[in-house]
C-alpha positions as a printed NumPy array, in Angstrom:
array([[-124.034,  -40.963,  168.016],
       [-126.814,  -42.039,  166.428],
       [-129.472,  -44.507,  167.311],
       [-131.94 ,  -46.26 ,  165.634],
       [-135.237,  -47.972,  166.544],
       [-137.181,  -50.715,  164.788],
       [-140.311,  -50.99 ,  165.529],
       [-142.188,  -54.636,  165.031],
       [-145.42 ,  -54.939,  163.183],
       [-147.327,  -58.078,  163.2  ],
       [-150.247,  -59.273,  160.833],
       [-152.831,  -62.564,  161.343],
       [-154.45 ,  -62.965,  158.363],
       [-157.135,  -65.607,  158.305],
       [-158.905,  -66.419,  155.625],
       [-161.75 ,  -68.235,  154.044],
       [-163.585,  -71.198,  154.236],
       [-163.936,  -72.745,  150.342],
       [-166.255,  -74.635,  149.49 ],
       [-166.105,  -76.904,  145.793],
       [-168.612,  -79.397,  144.124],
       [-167.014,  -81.733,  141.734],
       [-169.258,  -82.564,  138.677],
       [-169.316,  -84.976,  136.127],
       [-167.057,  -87.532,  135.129],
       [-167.34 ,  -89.974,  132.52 ],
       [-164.927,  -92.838,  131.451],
       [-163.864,  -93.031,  128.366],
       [-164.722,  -96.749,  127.06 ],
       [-162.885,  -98.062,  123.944],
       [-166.175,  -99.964,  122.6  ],
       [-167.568,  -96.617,  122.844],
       [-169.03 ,  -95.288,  119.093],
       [-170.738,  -96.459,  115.92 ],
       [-170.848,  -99.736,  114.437],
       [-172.47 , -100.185,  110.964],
       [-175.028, -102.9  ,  110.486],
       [-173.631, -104.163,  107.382],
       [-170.41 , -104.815,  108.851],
       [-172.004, -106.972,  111.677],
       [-172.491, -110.653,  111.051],
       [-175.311, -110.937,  109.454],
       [-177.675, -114.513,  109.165],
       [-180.757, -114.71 ,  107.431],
       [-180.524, -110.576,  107.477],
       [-179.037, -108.998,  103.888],
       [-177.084, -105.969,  103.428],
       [-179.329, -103.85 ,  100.764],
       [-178.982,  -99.85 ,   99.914],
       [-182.027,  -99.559,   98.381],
       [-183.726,  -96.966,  100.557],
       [-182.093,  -93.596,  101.203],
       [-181.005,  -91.754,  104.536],
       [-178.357,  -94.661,  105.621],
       [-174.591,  -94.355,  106.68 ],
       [-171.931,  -96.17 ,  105.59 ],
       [-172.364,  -98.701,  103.027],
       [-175.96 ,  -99.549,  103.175],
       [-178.206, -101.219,  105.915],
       [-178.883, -104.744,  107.143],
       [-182.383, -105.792,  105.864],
       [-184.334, -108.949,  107.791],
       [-185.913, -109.628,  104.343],
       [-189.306, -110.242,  106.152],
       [-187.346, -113.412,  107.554],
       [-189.953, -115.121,  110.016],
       [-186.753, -117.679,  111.555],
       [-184.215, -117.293,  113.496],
       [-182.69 , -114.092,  111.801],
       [-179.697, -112.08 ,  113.757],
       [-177.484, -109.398,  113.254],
       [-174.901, -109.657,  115.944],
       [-171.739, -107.216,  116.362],
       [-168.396, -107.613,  118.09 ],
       [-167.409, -105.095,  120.806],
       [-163.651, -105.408,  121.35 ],
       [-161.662, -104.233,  124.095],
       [-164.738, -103.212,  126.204],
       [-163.409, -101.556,  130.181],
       [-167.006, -102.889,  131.061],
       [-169.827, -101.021,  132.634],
       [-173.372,  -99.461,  131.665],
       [-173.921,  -98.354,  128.27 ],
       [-176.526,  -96.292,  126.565],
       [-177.328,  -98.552,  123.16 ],
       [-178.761,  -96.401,  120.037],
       [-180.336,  -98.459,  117.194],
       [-180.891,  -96.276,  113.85 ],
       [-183.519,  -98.26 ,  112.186],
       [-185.97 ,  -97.749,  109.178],
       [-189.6  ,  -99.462,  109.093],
       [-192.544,  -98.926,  107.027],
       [-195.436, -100.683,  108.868],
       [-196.273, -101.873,  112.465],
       [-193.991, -102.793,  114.899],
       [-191.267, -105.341,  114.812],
       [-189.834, -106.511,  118.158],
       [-186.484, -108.267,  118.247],
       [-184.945, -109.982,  121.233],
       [-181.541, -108.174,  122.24 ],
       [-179.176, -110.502,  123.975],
       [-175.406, -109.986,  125.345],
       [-172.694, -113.038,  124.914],
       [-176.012, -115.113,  124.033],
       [-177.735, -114.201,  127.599],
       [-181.09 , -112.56 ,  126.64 ],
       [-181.246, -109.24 ,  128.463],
       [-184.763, -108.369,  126.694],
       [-186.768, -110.702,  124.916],
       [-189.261, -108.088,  122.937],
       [-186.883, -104.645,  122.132],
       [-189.772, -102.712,  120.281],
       [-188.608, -101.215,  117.231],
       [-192.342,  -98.996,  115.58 ],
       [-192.845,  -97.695,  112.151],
       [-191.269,  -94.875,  111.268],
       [-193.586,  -93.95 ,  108.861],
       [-191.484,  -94.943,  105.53 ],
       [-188.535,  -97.166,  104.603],
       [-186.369,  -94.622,  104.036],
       [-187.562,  -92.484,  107.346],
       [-185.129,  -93.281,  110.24 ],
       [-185.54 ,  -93.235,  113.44 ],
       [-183.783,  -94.371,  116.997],
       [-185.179,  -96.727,  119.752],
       [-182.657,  -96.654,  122.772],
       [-181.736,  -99.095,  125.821],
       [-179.182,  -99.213,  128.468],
       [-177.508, -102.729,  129.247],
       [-174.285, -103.715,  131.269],
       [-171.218, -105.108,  129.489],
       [-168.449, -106.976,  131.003],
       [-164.83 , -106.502,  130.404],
       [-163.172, -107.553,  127.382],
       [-164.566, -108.841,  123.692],
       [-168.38 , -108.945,  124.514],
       [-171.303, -109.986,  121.006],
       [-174.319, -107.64 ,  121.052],
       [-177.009, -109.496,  118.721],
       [-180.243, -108.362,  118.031],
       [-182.378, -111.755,  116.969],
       [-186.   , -111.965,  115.282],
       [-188.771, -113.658,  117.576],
       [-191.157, -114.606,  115.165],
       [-191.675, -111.757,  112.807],
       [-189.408, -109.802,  110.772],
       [-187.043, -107.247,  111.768],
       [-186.926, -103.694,  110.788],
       [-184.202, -102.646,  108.164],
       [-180.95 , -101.498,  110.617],
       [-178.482,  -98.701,  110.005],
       [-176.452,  -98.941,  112.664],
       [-175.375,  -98.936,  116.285],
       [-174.315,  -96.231,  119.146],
       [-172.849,  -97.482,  122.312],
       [-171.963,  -94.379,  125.104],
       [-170.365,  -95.491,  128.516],
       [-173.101,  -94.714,  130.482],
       [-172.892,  -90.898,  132.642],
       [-171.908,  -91.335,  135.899],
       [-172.7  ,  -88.369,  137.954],
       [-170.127,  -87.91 ,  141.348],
       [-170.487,  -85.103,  143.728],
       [-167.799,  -84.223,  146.482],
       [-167.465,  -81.503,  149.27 ],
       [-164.386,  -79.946,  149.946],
       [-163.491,  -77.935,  152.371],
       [-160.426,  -75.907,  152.573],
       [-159.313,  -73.632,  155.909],
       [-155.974,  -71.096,  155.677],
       [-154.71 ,  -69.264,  158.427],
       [-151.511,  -67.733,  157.33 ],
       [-149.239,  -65.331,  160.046],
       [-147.066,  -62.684,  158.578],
       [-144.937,  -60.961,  161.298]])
């Protein structure tokens, strides 16, 4: 007869703590992009494409317009937040400063725009502002003087910058 033995191994394993940092995440906003000057509405400003470097169609030109003079855009389906605001902008001389306002609250009365050294030398001048959900009207407005001749708009959702810890602990038996 014939016997047989088993013999039993067994086996902790433990392992690891982990340790993870989450970066960035951004929100995608759907009045994110571009928006052309030309296409804005436009009142005592012109839509001219007489100085090169623009994109689209042409530019919006104040037409050294000393009144009230606007250029105000539509931003549909906003998801609302902070947004980083581009203006591509083209001045010969001295420094025009327009008054940017949101749903016709002023949110800064003297936006500087300098020269940029020729009419058809472009440059940006950049500001953050907060837009509430849904159809919001971005309008840049003269105070006074003239505007600068306007190319168009950027508008980025804002970065928001989220850090997390995580900590992870496995202790697996194997017998």
């Amino acid at each position: 007869m014939t016997s047989t033995s088993l013999s039993r191994t067994s086996t902790t394993l433990t392992t690891s703590t982990m340790s993870m940092t989450s970066a960035t995440s951004t929100t995608q906003a759907d009045c994110d992009g571009t928006y052309q000057a030309e296409d804005a509405t436009l009142s005592g400003v012109i839509m001219e494409d007489l100085h090169l470097g623009f994109s689209g169609n042409g530019y919006a030109d104040f037409q050294n317009s000393s009144s009230f003079a606007y250029i105000q855009w539509t931003l549909n389906s906003c998801v609302g937040g902070t947004f980083d605001v581009s203006f591509r902008y083209a001045l010969g001389y001295g420094n025009r400063p327009l008054a940017l306002s949101v749903n016709n609250n002023t949110i800064n009365s003297s936006v500087s725009f300098p020269s940029t050294g020729a009419w058809d030398s472009w440059s940006e001048v950049s500001v953050t502002i907060s837009l509430p959900a849904g159809s919001n009207l971005m309008t840049l407005a003269s105070t006074g003087y003239s505007g600068a001749n306007f190319d168009k708009v950027t508008l980025v959702k804002a970065v928001t910058t989220t850090t997390s810890t995580q900590t992870a602990t496995m202790t697996a038996t194997m017998t």
